[in-house]
N, C-alpha and C positions, 0 to 999 in steps of 0.2 A: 504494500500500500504506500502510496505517496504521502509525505508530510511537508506539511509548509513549515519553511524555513525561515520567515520573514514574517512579523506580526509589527504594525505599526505602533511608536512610544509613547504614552501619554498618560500622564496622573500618576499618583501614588492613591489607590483605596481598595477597594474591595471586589469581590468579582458580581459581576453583573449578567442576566441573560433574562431573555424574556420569550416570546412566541411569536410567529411571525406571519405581516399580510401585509405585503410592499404599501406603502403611503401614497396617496395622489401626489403630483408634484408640485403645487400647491403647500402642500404641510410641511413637503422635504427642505423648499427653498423660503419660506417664509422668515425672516427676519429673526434672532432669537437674541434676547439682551444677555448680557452678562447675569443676573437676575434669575431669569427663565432658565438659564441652562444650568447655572448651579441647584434649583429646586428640580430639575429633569435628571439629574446628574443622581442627585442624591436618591430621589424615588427608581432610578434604576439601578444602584447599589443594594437599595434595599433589595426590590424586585427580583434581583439578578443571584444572590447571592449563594441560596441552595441549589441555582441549577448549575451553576461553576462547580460547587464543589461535588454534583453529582454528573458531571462531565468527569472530572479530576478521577472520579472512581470509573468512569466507563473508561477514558483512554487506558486506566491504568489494567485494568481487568479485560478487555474485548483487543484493546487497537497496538500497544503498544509492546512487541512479543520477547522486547529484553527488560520489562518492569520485572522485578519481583515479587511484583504482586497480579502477574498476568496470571489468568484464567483459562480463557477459552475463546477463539473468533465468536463470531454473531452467531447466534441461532441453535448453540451449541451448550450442551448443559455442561458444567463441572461440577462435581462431587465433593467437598472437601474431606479427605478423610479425618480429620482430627476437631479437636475442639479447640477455640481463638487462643490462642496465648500471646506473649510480648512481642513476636516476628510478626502478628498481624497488623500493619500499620496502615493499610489503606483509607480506613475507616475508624472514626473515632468513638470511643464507647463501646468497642465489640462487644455481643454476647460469648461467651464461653459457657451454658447451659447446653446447647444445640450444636448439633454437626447443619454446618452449610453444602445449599449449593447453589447454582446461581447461573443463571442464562442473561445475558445482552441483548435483545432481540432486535432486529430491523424487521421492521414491519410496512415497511415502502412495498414491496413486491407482493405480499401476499399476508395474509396473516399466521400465526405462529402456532401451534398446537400444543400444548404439556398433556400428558395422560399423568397420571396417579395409581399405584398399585390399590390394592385394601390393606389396610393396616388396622394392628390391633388396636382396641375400642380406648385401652389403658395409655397408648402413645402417643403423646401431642403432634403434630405437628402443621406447618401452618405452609403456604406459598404467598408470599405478598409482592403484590404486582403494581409497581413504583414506575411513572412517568418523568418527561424530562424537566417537569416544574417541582419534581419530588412528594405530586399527590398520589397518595395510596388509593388508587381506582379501583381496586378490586381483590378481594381474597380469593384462594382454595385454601380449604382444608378442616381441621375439628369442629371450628365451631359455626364453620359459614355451609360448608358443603361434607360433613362429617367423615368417616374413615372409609368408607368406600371406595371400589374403585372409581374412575372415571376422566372423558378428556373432555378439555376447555380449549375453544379457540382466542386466541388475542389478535383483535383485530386493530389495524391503525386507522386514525383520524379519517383517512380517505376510498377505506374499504368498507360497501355495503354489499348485501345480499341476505336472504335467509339463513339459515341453521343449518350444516351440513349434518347428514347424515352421521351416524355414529358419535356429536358432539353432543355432550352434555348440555352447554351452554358457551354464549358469545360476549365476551368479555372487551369491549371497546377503550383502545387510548385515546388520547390526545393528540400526542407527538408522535411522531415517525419510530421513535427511538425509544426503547424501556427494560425497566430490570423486572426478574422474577426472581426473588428472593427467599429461596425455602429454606428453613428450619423442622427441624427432625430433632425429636426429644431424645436425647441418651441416659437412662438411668442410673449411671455409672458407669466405671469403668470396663467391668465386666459385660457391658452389654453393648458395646462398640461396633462388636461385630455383628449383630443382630441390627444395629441404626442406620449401618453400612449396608445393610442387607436391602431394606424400606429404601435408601438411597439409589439402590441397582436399579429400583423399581418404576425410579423417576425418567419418563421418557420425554423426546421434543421433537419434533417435525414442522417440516413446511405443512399446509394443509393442504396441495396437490399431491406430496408424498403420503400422506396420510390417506387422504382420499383418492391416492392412485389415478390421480387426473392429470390431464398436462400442463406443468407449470408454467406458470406468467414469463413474460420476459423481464431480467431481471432489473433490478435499478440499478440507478448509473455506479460507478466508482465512485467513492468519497475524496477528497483533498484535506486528510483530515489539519486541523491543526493542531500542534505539538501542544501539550499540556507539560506548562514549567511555572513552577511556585514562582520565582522571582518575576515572570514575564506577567503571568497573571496579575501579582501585585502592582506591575506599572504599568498595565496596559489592559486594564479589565472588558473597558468598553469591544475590542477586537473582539474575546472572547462571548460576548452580551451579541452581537452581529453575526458570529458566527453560527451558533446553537440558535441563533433564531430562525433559520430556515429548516428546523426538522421538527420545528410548533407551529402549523397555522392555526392564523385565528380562523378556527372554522367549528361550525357543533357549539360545543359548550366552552371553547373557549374564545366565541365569535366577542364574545365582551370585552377583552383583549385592544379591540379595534384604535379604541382612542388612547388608552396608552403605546399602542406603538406609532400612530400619528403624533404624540408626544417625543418619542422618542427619534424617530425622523427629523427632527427640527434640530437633534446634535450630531448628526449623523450616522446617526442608529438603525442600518437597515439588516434585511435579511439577507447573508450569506455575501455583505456588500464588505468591503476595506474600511476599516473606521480611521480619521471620521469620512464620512459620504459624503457631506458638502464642506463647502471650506468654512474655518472657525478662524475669527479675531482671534490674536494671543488676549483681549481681556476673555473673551469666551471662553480657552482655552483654561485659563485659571481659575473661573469660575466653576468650569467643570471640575478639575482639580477639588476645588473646596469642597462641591456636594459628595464626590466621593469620599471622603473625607468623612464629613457628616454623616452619610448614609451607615457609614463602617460601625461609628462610635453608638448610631442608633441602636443597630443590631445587637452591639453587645450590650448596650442598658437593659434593651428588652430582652434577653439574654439571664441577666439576672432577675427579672421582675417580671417572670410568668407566674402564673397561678398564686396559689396561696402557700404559706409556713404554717409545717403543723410540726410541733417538737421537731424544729431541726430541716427538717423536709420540705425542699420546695415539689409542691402538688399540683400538676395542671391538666386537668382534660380539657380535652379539646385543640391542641397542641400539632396533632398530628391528624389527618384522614382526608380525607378528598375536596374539592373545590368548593361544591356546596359546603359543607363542614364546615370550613376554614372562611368561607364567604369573602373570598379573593382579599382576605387579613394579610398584607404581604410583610408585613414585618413580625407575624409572628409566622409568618410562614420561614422568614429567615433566622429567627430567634431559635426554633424548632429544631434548622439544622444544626446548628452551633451547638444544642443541647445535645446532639444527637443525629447525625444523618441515617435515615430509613428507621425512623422510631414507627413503632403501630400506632394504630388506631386505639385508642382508649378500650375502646371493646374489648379489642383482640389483647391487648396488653397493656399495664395501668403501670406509670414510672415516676416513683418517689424519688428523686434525686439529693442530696446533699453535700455542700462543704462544708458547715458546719454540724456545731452537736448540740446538746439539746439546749445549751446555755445560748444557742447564737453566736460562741466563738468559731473561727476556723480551725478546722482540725488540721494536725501537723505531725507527721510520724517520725520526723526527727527530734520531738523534745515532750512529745505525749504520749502515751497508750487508752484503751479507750475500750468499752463496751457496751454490749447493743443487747438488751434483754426481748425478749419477747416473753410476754407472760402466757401462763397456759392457757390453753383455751381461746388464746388471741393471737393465733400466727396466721399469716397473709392468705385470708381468703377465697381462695380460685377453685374458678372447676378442672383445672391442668398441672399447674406447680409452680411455685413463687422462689426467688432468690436474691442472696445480697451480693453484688460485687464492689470488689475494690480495684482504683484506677488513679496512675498518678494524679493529681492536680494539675499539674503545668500541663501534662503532654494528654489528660483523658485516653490515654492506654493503658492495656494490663500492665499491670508490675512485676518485674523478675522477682520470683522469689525459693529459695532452696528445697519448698516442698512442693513447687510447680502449682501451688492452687491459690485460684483467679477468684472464688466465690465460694459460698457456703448455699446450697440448696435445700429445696426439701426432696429429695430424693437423697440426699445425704444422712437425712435424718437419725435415721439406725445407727451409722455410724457414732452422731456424734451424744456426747453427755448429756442427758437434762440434769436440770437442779432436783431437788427432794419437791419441790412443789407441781412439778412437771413444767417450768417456765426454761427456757433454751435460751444461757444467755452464750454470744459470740464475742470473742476474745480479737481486739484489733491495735495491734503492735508490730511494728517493725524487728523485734528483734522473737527469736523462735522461745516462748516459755519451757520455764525448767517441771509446771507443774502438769503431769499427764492431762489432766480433765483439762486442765487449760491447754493443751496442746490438740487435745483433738478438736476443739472448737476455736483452731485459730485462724483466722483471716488474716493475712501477712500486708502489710500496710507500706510504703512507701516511705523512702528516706527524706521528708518534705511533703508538702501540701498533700492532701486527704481529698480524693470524691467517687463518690458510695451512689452506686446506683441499685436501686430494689426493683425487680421485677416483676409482677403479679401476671401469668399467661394466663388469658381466659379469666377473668379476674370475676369471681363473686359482686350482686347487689351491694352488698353491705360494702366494698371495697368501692365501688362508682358512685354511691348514693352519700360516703365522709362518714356512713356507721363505724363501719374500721377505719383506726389513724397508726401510721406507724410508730413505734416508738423512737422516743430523744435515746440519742447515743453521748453515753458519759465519760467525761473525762477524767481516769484513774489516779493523773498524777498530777 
């Protein structure tokens, strides 16, 4: 595949991208003050933001075949055999509960087919199917389409027709371009091979290959552009122009329309050289500024979703599809930052924290700390809850000498209750000398603290604020 070599320089902010439907020319060339472009700047920083950094994960996984974190070409499932640990850098916040796997799909030519084995009733697992604006459009699996067998076609923005034969159902994108993101529940470690197994199961096709019909002719070659942290950070708008010709506004993302006639006026087009029309250097700094702004927005909103409960930042609604989100684009960017490819509230409920129950920041270089769950009150799901630990600065797993990334409930058995039956979790940097406290130890990071809690398939009582997590204390 060819890559572009040459991306044009401009700004220091954030990555931007939006969905695309060329502008009359009229909008393109219409006058734009210094003023105007920095409030255009900045609303496409925000706008732009998850779908940069969910480019960042497709070149890294589909396009680019010497990443270390390449996957698989288009269309093409990967397995992962293992569960996330510290080498999984693509993605920030990994689960390490679940073995992955994970398709790229282009959906230009034709639409994309997943089948599903049947899996036992006891095994979560879920497929979540993530567009290029980072909305969760659609599930398979336990609690949408349950453990049975069966195949789903994904079709793109510009492919109609009825229900083919032999398909379940017709699962429509947006964009040209999208992930399937499965999770397959592991019980432990002795049940690897049996998760591997449900993994084998997971199949993908064209739907003329499926349907043994003759395939389309296909779509053109891409010119992808090169995905580089440093380039992205001075030059986001390129990337916001480029990923915009594989979103039209068309369907349900026809709404779209006026902000990218917005966005035309700084030379924001689809699949065009930014900028597209020529910019005053005051424009040029103007733009500058709102990127800028747009950046610093994302992270405020970043820390001030939802609500604090003991310690816990709480937010539903945070994650799930266009409707859901009600084109909120700055929590749609807040969202990623918390988390890219977080679920839907439904499907999984994410109590997050840095701090402890005091409202201090937690810190594993000069604290130790624990996390009780009293009996009768541990995180109520209809699938399995758990707590992970992940550095502070970098939100990845932490190395650590007994290789564990979280404490679950399928670990349960393993580990100690107290006499009362309350499970408290032991959270230290350095390995404890006392057993009980060693089998309940969560290995904590030399520096900043953040705890993410899972609840899959999460109980009423867990989406209604009946269940609150508990404040996590500090020992010393």
């Amino acid at each position: 595949m060819k890559l572009r070599k040459h991306v044009s320089a401009l700004a220091i902010g954030l990555g931007a991208a939006a969905t695309g439907l060329l502008p009359g020319p009229a909008a393109a060339q219409q006058a734009v003050t210094p003023k105007e472009a920095k409030a255009i700047a900045e609303e496409a920083a925000i706008y732009g933001l998850p779908m940069l950094m969910n480019y960042s994960v497709m070149y890294q996984f589909a396009i680019d075949q010497e990443s270390s974190q390449y996957k698989a070409p288009f269309n093409q499932i990967k397995n992962e055999a293992h569960l996330a640990s510290p080498k999984d850098t693509a993605i920030v916040t990994p689960n390490s509960d679940t073995i992955y796997s994970f398709i790229w799909m282009d959906l230009r030519a034709e639409p994309v087919v997943i089948c599903v084995p049947e899996i036992e009733k006891s095994r979560y697992y879920s497929v979540q199917l993530v567009n290029l604006y980072t909305y969760n459009y659609g599930y398979i699996g336990s609690r949408t389409t349950g453990n049975g067998a069966g195949c789903y076609a994904i079709a793109g923005p510009r492919w109609s027709g009825d229900k083919p034969a032999g398909i379940d159902k017709v699962i429509h994108s947006s964009t040209e371009f999208g992930f399937a993101n499965f999770r397959t529940q592991v019980f432990g470690p002795s049940d690897l091979a049996a998760a591997k197994g449900v993994q084998a199961g997971y199949k993908v096709s064209t739907l003329s290959k499926f349907a043994k019909t003759e395939a389309p002719a296909p779509a053109p070659a891409v010119d992808w552009m090169k995905f580089d942290k440093d380039t992205a950070k001075k030059d986001p708008l390129s990337y916001l122009a480029f990923i915009l010709q594989f979103a039209p506004a068309i369907g349900e993302a026809e709404v779209e329309k006026p902000l990218r006639e917005r966005f035309a006026r700084i030379g924001i087009e689809p699949g065009k050289p930014f900028p597209s029309v020529e910019l005053s250097d005051d424009v040029k700094s103007a733009i500058t500024e709102g990127l800028e702004a747009g950046a610093k927005k994302a992270e405020a909103k970043k820390a001030d979703v939802g609500k604090v409960v003991n310690g816990w930042q709480i937010s539903q609604g945070l994650f799930g599809n266009r409707a859901m989100l009600k084109d909120d684009y700055l929590m749609r960017a807040a969202a990623a930052l918390v988390g890219l490819y977080g679920n839907d509230s439904a499907e999984a409920f994410y109590p997050l924290t840095r701090q402890d129950g005091n409202g201090k920041d937690m810190d594993g270089s000069s604290s130790n700390y624990t996390l009780t769950f009293p009996a009768n009150a541990f995180p109520p799901v209809n699938a399995f809850w758990s707590v992970t630990m992940y550095d502070g600065k970098t939100q990845l797993l932490v190395d650590n000498p007994i290789d564990r990334y979280l404490i679950n409930s399928p670990m349960l058995p393993d580990m100690q209750q107290n006499e009362d039956g309350s499970l408290t979790l032991y959270i230290q940097r350095e390995e404890p000398t006392d057993a009980k406290k060693k089998a309940n130890w969560l290995p904590a990071p030399d520096g900043p603290i953040y705890m993410v809690m899972r609840l899959y398939w999460p109980a009423k009582a867990a989406l209604d604020g009946e269940w609150q997590p508990p404040g996590i204390k500090a020992t010393n």
